[in-house]
N, C-alpha and C positions, 0 to 999 in steps of 0.2 A: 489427502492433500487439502490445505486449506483454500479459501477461494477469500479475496479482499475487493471488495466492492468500493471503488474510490469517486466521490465527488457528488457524494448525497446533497442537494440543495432544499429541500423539504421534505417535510413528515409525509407527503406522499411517494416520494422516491422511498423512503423510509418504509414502509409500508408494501412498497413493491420487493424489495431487493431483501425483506425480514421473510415474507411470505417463499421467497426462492431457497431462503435456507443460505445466506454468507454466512460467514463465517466470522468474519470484521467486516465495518464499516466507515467508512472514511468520511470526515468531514475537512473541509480545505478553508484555513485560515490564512495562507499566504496571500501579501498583496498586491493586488495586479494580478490573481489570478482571476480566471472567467468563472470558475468555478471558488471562486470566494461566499460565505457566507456571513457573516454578520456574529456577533457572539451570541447575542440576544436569541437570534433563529437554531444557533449551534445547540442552545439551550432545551430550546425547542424541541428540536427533532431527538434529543439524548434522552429528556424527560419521557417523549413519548416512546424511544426505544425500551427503556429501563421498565417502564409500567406495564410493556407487554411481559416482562417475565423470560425476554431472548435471554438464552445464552450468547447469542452474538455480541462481540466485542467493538468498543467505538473506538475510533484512533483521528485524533486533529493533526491535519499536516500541517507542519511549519518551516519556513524558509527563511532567514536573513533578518531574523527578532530575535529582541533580548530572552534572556533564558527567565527574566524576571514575568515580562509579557508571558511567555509559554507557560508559566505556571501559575498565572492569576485566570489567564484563558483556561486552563486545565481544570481549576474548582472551579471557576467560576461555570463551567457547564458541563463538567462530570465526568470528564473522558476517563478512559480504561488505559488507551496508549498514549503518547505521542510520538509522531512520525515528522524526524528532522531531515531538511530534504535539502540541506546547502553546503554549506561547507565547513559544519561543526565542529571545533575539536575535541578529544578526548573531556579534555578539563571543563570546556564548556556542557558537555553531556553530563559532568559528574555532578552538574547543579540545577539539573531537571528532577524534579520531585514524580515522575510518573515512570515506569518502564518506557522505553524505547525503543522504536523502528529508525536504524539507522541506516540511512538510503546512500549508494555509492553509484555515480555516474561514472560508466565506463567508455571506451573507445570499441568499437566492432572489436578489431584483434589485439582487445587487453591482455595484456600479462598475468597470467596466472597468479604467481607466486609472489606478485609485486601485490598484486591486488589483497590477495591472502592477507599480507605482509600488514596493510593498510587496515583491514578489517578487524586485526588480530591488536592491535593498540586500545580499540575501543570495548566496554564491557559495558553492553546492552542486552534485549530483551531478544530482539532480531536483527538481520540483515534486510537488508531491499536492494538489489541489483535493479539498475536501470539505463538505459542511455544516455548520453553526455549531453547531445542535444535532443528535448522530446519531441516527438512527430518528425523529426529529421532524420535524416543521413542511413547508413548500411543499420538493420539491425545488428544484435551481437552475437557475436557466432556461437553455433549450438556448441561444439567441440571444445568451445574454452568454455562454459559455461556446464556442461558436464563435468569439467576437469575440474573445473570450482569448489561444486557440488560434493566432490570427494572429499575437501576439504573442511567443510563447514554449510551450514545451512542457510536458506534465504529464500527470500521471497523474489516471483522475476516480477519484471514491470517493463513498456514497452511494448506497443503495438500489438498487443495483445488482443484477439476476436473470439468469435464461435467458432471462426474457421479452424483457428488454425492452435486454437488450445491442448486440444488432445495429443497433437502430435508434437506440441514444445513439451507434455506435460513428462510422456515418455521417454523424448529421448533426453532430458536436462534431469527429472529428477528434482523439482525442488523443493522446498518445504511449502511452499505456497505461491502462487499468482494473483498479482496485484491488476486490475481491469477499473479503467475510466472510460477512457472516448470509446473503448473497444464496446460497450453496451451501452452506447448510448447513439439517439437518430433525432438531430438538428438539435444537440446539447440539451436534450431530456432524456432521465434515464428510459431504455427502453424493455419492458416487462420479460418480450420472448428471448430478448442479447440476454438478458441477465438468467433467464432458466437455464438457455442453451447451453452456458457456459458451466453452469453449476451441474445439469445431466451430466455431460460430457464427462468432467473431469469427477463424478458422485463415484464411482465404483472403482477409485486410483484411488493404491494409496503409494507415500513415499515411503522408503526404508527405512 
């Protein structure tokens, strides 16, 4: 199972979250987020990723920007993914120059088949399942997100902890888990969230 460490804000988080072994690393260019970084810094932290010699992969989230922006941000500091997190459409994805993470906000008791449906117009790299509103409302239910899982692969995201990883990782099945505030303590990353999470889920794999 892959592990996605999201909302790197310096070469020190960088440095914590490479040494735990992720697998991707997230850098958040959307704005107005709290976890925003600057390009300059996004630069920063990629150069010193890439110098180490990880195989870990870097992904810039984006939100509600031009696809022209997302691609001058893309070279301009070396990302591997992009990770679009709004309300993209097919045509707009097909003028992103990098593979993509296409993220879909669902309701608790989403529809299956609708959602599929939705997923299935798009031709990207990956999925991201996530909540409609984040830090809010019902999580999503495990039983439709297994039912998903049958269908196609994704990354979950979503209230995601040390607690409580092993046991979404089991019974969903996904191809990866996406983790931000879940390892992090007063919005720095936090060294033993980010092992625990990686132990946990080290000796899982999906089918």
């Amino acid at each position: 199972m892959k592990i996605k460490i999201c909302g790197i804000q310096s070469i020190q988080d960088a440095q914590t979250v490479l040494k735990s072994g992720a697998d991707f690393i997230g850098i958040n260019f959307v704005r107005n987020s709290k976890r925003l970084v600057t390009v300059d810094i996004g630069r920063e932290i990629i150069q010193y990723i890439h110098s180490t010699g990880s195989d870990s992969k870097t992904v810039g989230v984006f939100q509600k920007q031009t696809s022209d922006y997302v691609n001058m941000v893309a070279d301009n500091v070396g990302l591997d993914f992009v990770q679009l997190h709004g309300d993209e459409t097919p045509e707009y994805c097909s003028r992103i120059e990098r593979p993509i993470i296409k993220a879909f906000k669902l309701e608790s008791s989403f529809d299956v088949e609708k959602a599929f449906r939705s997923m299935s117009k798009y031709h990207v790299a990956h999925f991201l399942v996530d909540r409609r509103v984040q830090g809010e409302g019902e999580p999503l239910q495990i039983d439709k997100l297994r039912e998903l899982a049958k269908f196609t692969t994704f990354f979950l995201a979503g209230g995601l902890t040390p607690i409580n990883t092993t046991s979404i990782a089991l019974a969903v099945s996904p191809y990866g888990l996406d983790v931000a505030g879940g390892v992090e303590t007063d919005r720095k990353i936090n060294v033993e969230k980010v092992r625990s999470i990686i132990m946990s889920c080290s000796n899982y794999e999906t089918s």
